[in-house]
Every structure is written in structure tokens, then in C-alpha cells.
N, C-alpha and C positions, 0 to 999 in steps of 0.2 A: 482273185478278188474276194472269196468268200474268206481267205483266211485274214486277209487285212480289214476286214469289217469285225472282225472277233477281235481285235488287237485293242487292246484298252491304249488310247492318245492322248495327251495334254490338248487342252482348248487349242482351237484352230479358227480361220475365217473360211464359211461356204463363200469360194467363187462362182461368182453368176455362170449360167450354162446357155445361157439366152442374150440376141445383138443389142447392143443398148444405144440409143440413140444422144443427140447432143443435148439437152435437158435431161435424162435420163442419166445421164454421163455425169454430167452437173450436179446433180444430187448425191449421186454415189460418191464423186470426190470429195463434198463438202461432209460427208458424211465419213467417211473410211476410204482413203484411196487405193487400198488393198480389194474394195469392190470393184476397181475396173479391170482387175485380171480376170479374164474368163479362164473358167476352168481346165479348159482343154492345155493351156500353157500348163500346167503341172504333167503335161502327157504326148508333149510335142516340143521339139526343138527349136520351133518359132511361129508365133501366130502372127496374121499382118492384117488392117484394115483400113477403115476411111472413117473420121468424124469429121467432116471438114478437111481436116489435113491428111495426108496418107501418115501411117504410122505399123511400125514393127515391133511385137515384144519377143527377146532374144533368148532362149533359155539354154544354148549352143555351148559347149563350152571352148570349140572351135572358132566359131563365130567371137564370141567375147574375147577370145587375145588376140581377132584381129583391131576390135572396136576397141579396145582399151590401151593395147599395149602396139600393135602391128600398121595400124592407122589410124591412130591418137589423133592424130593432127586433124584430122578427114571428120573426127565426131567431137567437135567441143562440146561441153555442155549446152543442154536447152537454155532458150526467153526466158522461161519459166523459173530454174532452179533460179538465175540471178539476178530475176526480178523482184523472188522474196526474199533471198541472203543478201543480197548488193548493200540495201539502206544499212544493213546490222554491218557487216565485216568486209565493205569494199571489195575493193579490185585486189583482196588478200588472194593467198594462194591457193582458197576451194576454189576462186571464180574464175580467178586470171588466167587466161591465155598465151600461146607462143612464146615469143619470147621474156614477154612481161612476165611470166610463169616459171620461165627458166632461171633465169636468174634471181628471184625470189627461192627457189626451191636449195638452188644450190649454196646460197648465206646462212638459210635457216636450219639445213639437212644437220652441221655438227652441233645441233644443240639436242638433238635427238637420236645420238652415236647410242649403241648401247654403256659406253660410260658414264656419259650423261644420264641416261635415263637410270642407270644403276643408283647412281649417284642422289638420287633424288626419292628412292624407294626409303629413306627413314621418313617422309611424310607421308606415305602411305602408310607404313607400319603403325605411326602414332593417329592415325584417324582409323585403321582397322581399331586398335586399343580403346578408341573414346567410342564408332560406333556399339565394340561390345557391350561395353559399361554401360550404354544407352540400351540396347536389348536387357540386358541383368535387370537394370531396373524395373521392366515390363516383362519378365518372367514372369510366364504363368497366366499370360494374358495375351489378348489379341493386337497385332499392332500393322503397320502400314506400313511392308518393308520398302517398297517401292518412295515415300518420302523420306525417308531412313535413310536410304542410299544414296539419294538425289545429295541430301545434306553431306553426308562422308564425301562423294569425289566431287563436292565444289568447294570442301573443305580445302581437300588435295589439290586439285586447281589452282585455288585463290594462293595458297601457302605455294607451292611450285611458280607461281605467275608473277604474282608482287609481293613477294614476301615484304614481310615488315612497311610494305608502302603504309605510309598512313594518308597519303592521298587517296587513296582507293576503297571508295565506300564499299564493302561487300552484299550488304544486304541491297543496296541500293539496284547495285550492277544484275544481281540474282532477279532482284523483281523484275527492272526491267529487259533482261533476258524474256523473261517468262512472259508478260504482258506483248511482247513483239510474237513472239511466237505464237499466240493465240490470237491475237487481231489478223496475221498477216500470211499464218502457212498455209492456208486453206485453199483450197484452188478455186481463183475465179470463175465465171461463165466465159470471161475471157480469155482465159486461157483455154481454156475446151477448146473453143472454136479458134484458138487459134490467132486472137488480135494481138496487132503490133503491141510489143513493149513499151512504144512512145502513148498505146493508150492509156490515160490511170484509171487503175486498181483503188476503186472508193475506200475500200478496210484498208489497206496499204501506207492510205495518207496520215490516218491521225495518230500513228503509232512515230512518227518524226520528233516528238518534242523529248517523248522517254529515250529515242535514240542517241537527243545530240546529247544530251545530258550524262547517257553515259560515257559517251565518244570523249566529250570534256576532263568527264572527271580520268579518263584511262592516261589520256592526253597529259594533263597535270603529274600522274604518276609515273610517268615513265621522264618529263623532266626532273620532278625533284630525283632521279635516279641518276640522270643523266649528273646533276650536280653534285649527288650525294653519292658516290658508288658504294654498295654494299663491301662489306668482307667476308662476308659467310662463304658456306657453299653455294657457287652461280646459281643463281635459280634461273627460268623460261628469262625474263627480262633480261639479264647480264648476258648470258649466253645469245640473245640476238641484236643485242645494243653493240657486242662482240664480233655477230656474224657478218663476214663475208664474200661475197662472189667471187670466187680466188681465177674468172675469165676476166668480170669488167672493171674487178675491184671496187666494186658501187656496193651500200650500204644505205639499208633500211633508215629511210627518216620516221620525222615520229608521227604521222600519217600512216604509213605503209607500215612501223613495228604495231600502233593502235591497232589497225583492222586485222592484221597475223595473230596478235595477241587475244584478242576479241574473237576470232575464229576458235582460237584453240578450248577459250573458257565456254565457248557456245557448245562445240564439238566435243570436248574434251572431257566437261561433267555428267553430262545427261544422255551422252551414248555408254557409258562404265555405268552409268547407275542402272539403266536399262537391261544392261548385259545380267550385272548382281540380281537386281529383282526378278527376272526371268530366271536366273538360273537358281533363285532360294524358290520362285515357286516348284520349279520342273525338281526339286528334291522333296519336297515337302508330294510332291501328285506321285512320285515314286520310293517310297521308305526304304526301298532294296539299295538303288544307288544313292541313299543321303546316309546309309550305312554304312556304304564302302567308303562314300570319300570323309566321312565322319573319322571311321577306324584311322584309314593315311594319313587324314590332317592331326589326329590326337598322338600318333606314334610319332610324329615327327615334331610337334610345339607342344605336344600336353598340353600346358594354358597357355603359355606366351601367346603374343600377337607375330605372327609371320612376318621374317624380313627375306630380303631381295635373295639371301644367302641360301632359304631353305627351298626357292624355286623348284631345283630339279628333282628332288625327293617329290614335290607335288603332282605327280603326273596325271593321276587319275582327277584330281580338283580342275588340273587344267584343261581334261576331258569333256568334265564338266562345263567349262564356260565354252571351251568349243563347240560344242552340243546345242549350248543357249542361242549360241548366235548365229548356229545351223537352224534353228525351228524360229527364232524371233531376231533376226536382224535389225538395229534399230536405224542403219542406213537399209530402206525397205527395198524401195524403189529408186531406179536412177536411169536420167533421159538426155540423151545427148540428141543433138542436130544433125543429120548429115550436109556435108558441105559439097561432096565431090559422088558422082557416079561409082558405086558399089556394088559386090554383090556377096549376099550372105545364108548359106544354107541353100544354094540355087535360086535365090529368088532377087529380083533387081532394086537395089536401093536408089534414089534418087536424089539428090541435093535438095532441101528443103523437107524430107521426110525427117519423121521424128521418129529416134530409133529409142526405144526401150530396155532398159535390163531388169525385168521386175525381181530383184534378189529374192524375195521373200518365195514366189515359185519355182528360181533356179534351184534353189535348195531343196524344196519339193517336188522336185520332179521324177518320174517315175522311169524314168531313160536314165540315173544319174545315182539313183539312190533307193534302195533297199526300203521296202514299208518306211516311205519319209515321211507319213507325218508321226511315227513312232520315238520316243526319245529311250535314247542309245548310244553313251556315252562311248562305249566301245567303239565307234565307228572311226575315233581318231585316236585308238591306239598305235595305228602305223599310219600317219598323217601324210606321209612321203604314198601311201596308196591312191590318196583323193588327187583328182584332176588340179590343179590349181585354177584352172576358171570355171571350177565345179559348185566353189565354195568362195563367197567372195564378200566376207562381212565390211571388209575394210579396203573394199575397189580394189585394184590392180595395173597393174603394168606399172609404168614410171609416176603413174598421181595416185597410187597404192597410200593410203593414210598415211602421211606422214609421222602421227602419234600411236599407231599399232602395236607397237613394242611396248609404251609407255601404258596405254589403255590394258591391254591384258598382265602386264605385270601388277598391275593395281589389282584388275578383279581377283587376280588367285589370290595375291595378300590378304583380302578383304574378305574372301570366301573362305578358305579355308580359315581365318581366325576365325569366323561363326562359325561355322561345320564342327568346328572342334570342342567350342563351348557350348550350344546350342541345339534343341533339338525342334522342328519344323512340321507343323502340319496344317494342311487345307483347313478353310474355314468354312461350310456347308452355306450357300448360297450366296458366298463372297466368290465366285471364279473371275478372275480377269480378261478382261475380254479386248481383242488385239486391235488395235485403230490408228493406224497410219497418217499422220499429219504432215511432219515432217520430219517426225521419227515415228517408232514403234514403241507407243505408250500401252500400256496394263491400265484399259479406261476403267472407272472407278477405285482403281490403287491394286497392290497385291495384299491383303490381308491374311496375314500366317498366325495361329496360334503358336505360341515359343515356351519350350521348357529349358531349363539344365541339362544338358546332357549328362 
């Protein structure tokens, strides 16, 4: 213990070490839901208690591929998650269930082959190109990489989603993204305690009118395609206007491709940008490894912008973003329902218990991993070492992100082109500081001073 208090660590969140009660509970969610892990979960394989409802948090790596992968069925998602994503991206494929789930997954699975996704890395390369040119400009000054990023992969989104849609207002769609998410991911008092879904969520309601509006306009986009088919390369839309269930041969109408599509732009932007701005700060708090993956990334592009081709030369950059999403996962938390009589770790689950996977302390936990809140890119130089439900940025088993391939192929492109032009350092009383919503935002931004390399 005394040598892990010596160890200089990127910013962290103190978990409580004291019982929190249902108000008490209530404010910490509304506040950073990373405050209702008690800390002892970063030093135990599973903690279990009672706010009202019984409830388990899982940090097992045993236990998680029974919950995820070995008795999927037995834990669907909580009330909770699809009470605040439902209005935004329907009964798409984060929310749905069994069968409804199955056969969605399996139309939209070859739009996300690694060909496909190969296929689609020249629009990352050219928003890697424009965010640099947007850094060059702000050489030599302080800037806000955390917006920076957000901009680059809703760039890559939007261009991957609708290309050339001119139905499809971007900024529109961006705002209200944004606007829902801050009215609506916050965790009620009701939910704490546990009230039905049929009760409403006050903040819940008045974000309805920016939803349909965007639901509309996606809607409009995805017919004028249906009349107009592209010729380009397929982008996310052709490829699932294309996809389907090769069991029931049933195919996405334009409802169910809207909320898939709408899932992916939700999911799709602002968990890449999170990863990026987390892993330019975690270079910039360690000058040693933004050295190394500086040197890799400059041997292998000099200046160019990164394509999909120079991937495996980047091993160490991809260290890096593994790293990022070891210490700041931007899927933090995640909470499924038991349905069926269990048992995990020895201890008895129950149908209606609320089972937990807090990622952010699965990562942290001290049964699992080496000085973990230490950043330590080396830890996935043999990747084939870690447990696979050790490390779970992108969930697992069979509802494993279906954009995982897609999303890390972006961050390396986009990292290593700044790594290679770029030099990064902390900004003295700018630290970012970690706050769990419904992702893993950098509250007040990531602020780096930036040179020429």
C-alpha cells in the first residue's frame, strides 16, 4: 500500500467508504453516478446491498460471462437504462430484447464486417486531416481537446451515416442529441427507489419535442435514399437498407433502420471522442508515453494523416487507447435486472434484484490489476494475457458493441495523426475531472496546451 500511494496517477474519482442512504443516493447520482460505487468494489469481487430494492455490484470476472454471455437471457437490461434511451433510439438494438434483438442484430451484424468497417476508414483519415489543421491553427495556445474531438467523430458519423443526405440537418441532430442527454440521463429519485417505469420522469418529458423532430428529419433521410440510392461507397445507411436476417428474411423498416441509425450516431460520436480526449489528456499527465507513441506514430506517417493500412505498425498508439478506456471507460456503468433465481460469487440472486457491472471499478480493481489506478500502456502489450471479462469497455458476450471494431479503428487514426504532429501538455488548474452521466465526460472539458512537434 505504501508503494502505490508514491505512484504519481492521472485524476480519479474518491469512492465513498460509508452506507448511503435513498436521498443520499439520490444526490450522488444526480451528481456523478460514479459516487454510488463504494469503494470496497475496487477490492472485492462483488459487493451486494438494499436501497429499497436489493441490488449486486459484480466486479467477478467469472461472474460477468455468466451475466453477460452464459445467462444473457436471465439479465436483460434494467427500467432504468430504457427508460432514458427508449424516447431517443427505441426498441433499436442497445434496448431490445430476445428475439426482437436477435434478428435485428443479425441484418445489421454485415454492415460492421471488418470490410465494411475497413472500407469506410478514408472518412476517418480525412477528419483525422481537418482535426489537425484545426489544432495547427491553435498552436501554441490552449484549446479544448475534449470539443475538438466531439466535432471530428460526429464528423465521421454523420459522413459514415448519411452521406451526402441533404435531408439530414447535422447540426440540428448534434444539438438535439446534446439537449436530450442533459435533460434526461440524470438519475431520478425514482429510479433510486425503484418506481415503476409506467411512473413519469418530470425532466424526461419536455425533451419529446427535440426528439420527434429529430426522429422526423432522420426519417425523411433515410426515404429520400430509399428513392435515391447512393453510388458511392455504401455508407451505415445502404448497408442496412441492404441488411438482412438470412433466418426470417425480415428487413428493417424505416422506424426500426431510424432508431438503429440514431443509436449508432448517439453511441457512435461521443463514446470515440471520449476515448480521444482521455487518451490526449493521459499523454500530455505522462510526457514519457506521449514520447513513445509520438516517435511510432512519426516513423510510420511523418506528416500524413493515418489510414486504415498503417493500423498494425500502430501498436503502441493502440496501447494507448486501450489504456484510456482501462482508466475512463465512457460506457461507465451498466445494470441489468435479474429475471430468474441465480447465483454469483456464492451469494443468492433473486428475480427482481438489480445486478450491476460498475466497469469503471471492474477496471480498478485490485484482484484484477496491477497498481490500477496507475496509467500503463504496457499492460496490453500481450492483450491475449487480460481476462476478457476483466476488461469490458465495449460489454461482452453476444451484445459486445456491435461498433467496437469501427470505434477503435477511428481512435488510433485520429491519435496517432496528432501524436505525430503535435506536442501536449497539462494546463495548471484546468484537470478534468470524471462525471458519469450517461457516459464518462472530462467535466469542465480537457484543456491541453499544444505545440509543433
Amino acid at each position: 500500500m505504501a508503494m502505490e500511494a508514491q505512484i504519481q496517477v492521472p485524476v480519479h474519482v474518491p469512492l465513498h467508504s460509508k452506507p448511503m442512504g435513498v436521498w443520499e443516493s439520490f444526490r450522488a447520482g444526480r451528481r456523478n453516478l460514479l459516487e454510488l460505487i463504494p469503494e470496497i468494489a475496487t477490492r472485492q469481487p462483488m459487493v451486494s446491498g438494499r436501497t429499497v430494492k436489493r441490488w449486486h455490484m459484480v466486479m467477478d470476472p467469472g461472474a460477468n460471462r455468466r451475466i453477460l454471455k452464459d445467462r444473457v437471457e436471465d439479465y436483460p437490461k434494467s427500467d432504468v437504462t430504457k427508460m432514458i434511451l427508449a424516447p431517443a433510439i427505441g426498441d433499436s438494438l442497445f434496448i431490445a430484447e430476445g428475439s426482437h434483438w436477435h434478428w435485428q442484430r443479425r441484418a445489421a451484424a454485415p454492415a460492421f464486417s471488418p470490410r465494411n468497417v475497413q472500407a469506410l476508414a478514408p472518412v476517418m483519415t480525412a477528419a483525422a486531416e481537418r482535426a489537425a489543421a484545426r489544432f495547427s491553427r491553435a498552436s501554441g495556445g490552449i484549446i479544448n481537446v475534449f470539443d475538438d474531438m466531439v466535432s471530428a467523430t460526429f464528423e465521421v458519423i454523420s459522413d459514415v451515416t448519411f452521406s451526402g443526405g441533404e435531408a439530414f440537418d447535422r447540426d440540428g441532430v448534434h444539438k438535439a442529441i446534446e439537449a436530450y442527454i442533459a435533460s434526461t440521463a440524470r438519475l431520478s429519485l425514482l429510479d433510486i427507489i425503484g418506481a415503476p417505469p409506467w411512473v413519469p420522469r418530470p425532466a424526461r418529458l419536455f425533451s419529446a419535442p427535440a426528439m420527434r423532430a429529430m426522429k422526423s428529419m432522420a426519417d425523411a433521410a433515410i426515404n429520400q435514399r430509399r428513392d435515391r440510392p447512393s453510388t458511392g461507397i455504401p455508407d451505415l445507411l445502404d448497408l442496412l437498407l441492404d441488411g438482412e436476417d438470412p433466418e426470417t428474411r425480415r428487413r428493417m423498416n424505416t422506424a426500426e433502420l431510424r432508431d438503429n441509425l440514431l443509436t449508432f450516431i448517439v453511441a457512435g460520436h461521443e463514446t470515440t471522442a471520449l476515448t480521444l480526449a482521455w487518451a490526449l489528456y493521459l499523454c500530455a499527465f505522462d510526457p514519457a508515453v506521449q514520447a513513445r507513441a509520438r516517435t511510432e506514430a512519426q516513423a510510420v506517417l511523418g506528416r500524413r494523416a493515418a489510414t486504415v493500412a498503417d493500423l498494425p505498425a500502430l501498436g503502441y498508439v493502440r496501447q494507448v487507447v486501450d489504456e484510456a478506456l482501462r482508466l475512463y471507460p465512457p460506457a461507465a456503468f451498466l445494470s441489468r435486472t435479474a429475471i430468474a433465481h441465480d447465483e454469483l460469487c456464492g451469494r443468492e440472486v433473486r428475480p427482481g434484484d438489480t445486478v450491476m457491472l460498475p466497469i469503471y471499478a471492474l477496471h480498478r480493481n485490485h484482484l484484477l490489476w496491477r497498481d490500477p489506478d496507475r496509467f500503463d500502456p504496457d499492460r496490453f502489450a500481450d492483450s491475449k494475457s487480460i481476462d476478457r471479462f476483466a476488461y469490458l469497455p465495449f460489454g461482452g458476450g453476444p451484445r459486445i458493441c456491435i461498433g467496437a471494431s469501427f470505434a477503435l479503428q477511428e481512435a488510433v487514426i485520429i491519435l496517432a495523426t496528432l501524436l505525430a504532429r503535435f506536442r501536449f501538455a497539462p494546463v495548471e488548474g484546468k484537470t478534468p475531472q470524471p462525471v458519469l452521466i450517461l457516459t464518462l465526460r472530462p467535466e469542465g472539458g480537457v484543456w491541453l496546451k499544444t505545440a509543433d512537434a
